[in-house]
Steps between C-alpha positions, in 0.01 A plus 500: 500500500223762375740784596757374302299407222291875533834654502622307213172600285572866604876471404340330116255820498718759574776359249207490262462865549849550451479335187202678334620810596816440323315372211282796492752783617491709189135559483481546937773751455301722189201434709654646861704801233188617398311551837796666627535734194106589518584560855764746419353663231193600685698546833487837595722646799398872525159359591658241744711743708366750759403825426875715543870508391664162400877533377642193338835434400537395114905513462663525870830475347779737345698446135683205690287158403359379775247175579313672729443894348404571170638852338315834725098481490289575750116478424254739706114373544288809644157380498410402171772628315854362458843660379824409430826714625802399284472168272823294522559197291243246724246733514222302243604192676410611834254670425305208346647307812287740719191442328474842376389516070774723337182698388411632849773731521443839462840681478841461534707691700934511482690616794843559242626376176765221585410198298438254755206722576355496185574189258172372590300761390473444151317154631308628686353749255470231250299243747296772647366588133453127369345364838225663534454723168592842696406800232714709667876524528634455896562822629898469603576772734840571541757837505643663204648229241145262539452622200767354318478190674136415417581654106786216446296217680255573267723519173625160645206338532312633180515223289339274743221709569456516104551072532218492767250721367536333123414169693276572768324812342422878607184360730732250702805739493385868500819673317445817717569252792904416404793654679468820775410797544796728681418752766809681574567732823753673654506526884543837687838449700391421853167511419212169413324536189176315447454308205116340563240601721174291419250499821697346815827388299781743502860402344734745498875521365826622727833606370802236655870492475596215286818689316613510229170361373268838457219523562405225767170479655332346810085442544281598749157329489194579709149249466246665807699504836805235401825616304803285354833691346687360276895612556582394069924484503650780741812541726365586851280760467297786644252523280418118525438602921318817445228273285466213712480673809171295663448280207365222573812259228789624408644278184835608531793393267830310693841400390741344727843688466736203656319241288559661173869542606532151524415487136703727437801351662393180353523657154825613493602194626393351209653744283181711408592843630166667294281321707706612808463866425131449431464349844715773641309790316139393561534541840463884534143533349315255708402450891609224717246322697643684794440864357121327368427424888592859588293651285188271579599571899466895478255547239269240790383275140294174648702252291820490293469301230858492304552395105739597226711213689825502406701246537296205469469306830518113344601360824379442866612801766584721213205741548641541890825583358317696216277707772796572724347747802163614289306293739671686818443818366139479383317267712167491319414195282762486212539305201741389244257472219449215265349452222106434517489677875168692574468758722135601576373803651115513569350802471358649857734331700891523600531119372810376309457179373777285326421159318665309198328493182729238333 
């Protein structure tokens, strides 16, 4: 009888709970929002990671819309100091989603001027000046054209600067802080050209093959004894395996030829032969998952991580069928990236650590 009736008093307490916290939901939920926004604000994850090279993936995904992949971006931690190499259209977003305050970054590099590498720049200009006050406009690094690109983002975008600095005033929103700052280069043909050397950080730029969009540009990045290349959009290409010969990651673009056919074929079927060209036609300028593996196999890279990921892979054995042989050919750890995958490479070691950051 006492266990029923102590079980019957803890069934009248715990609906009693229920009950308040219903009642008082609204001011539990501001009360819970505000710890975790102090938390994020003063979170800080440059300080939280290891001492080395840490490539996360901001926009795994390709101009197709896709659940999974945002638009290209690829963010580069080496030690303290953090980059971002091409800023498709979830790159704020993810960004944020990492932890990382827009503010922190301290260029912008572009691999080549398709859109879907670039409509989230003018974003991520704007929230790098207003988050943290920058003075300075982001260096965007990029080959001959960045210059344009960073002029009309900033004609685009000049009335809300002029919005923002009426409201917030010159001491919240330093005016000398809005828009970019282009650095321009051209590479030597077969040849790397580096663009910052600052202690034991080295990121360098390497002509690729990505015609008939000239110029095109992969990265080469070098923090103490670790290295990462970034492929940007390429057919298979030479250049990309001279650069990552030994690297320690190779982000490496990947579309699946026999997968985009199918969209093709499904187009026409449906009486939209445009989008059946385009499927046939962008084809020739990119590398299959296959040709990705080769490369990573004689260039001896420690991991492959692929992105650019076209087509989307919505369903479940679609990334076997999207991968094909790549994981017979190169039999190192491999990856079809995602958005919000970390790959971490501590400096002094030969480590390659992958983890999930959201």
């Amino acid at each position: 009888m006492k266990l029923k009736q102590l079980a019957l008093g803890m069934g009248l307490l715990a609906a009693l709970g229920l009950a308040l916290a219903y009642v008082y939901r609204a001011p539990l939920s501001l009360a819970i929002a505000s710890r975790v926004a102090t938390a994020h604000l003063a979170a800080d994850p440059l300080r939280e990671l290891p001492d080395g090279l840490h490539v996360g993936l901001c926009g795994a995904g390709s101009p197709f819309s896709d659940d999974k992949r945002g638009g290209p971006c690829t963010l580069v931690i080496a030690g303290q100091h953090a980059f971002v190499f091409d800023a498709g259209n979830a790159t704020v977003r993810n960004l944020g989603r990492f932890g990382l305050a827009h503010g922190r970054i301290e260029a912008v590099f572009l691999t080549h001027f398709h859109s879907d590498h670039l409509d989230g720049l003018g974003e991520l200009l704007l929230q790098r000046w207003v988050s943290t006050g920058n003075a300075k406009p982001a260096p965007v690094y990029g080959p001959e054209g960045v210059q344009d690109v960073v002029d009309g983002l900033r004609q685009v975008y000049r009335a809300d600067s002029g919005y923002r600095i009426a409201h917030h005033g010159e001491a919240t929103l330093p005016p000398g802080g809005f828009g970019g700052e282009a650095r321009a280069f051209n590479v030597p043909e077969g040849e790397r050209l580096v663009l910052l050397k600052e202690g034991d950080l080295e990121i360098a730029a390497f002509a690729v093959d990505h015609a008939p969009v000239h110029p095109a540009v992969g990265y080469r990045i070098r923090y103490k004894d670790r290295s990462v290349v970034i492929s940007g959009d390429t057919k298979k290409s030479a250049a990309v395996a001279r650069e990552a010969t030994g690297v320690d990651l190779l982000v490496h673009e990947a579309l699946a030829a026999p997968m985009v056919g199918l969209i093709g074929e499904a187009a026409a079927q449906a009486g939209r032969p445009n989008v059946k060209k385009l499927m046939a036609d962008i084809v020739d300028y990119h590398t299959s998952p296959e040709q990705a593996a080769e490369v990573a196999r004689d260039a001896q890279v420690r991991f492959l991580l692929l992105n650019h990921i076209a087509p989307p892979l919505p369903l479940p054995g679609m990334e076997a069928a999207f991968l094909g042989r790549a994981g017979e050919i190169y039999t190192g750890p491999l990856r079809v990236g995602i958005d919000g995958d970390l790959i971490s490479l501590p400096a002094g070691s030969q480590e390659v650590r992958h983890q999930r950051r959201f």
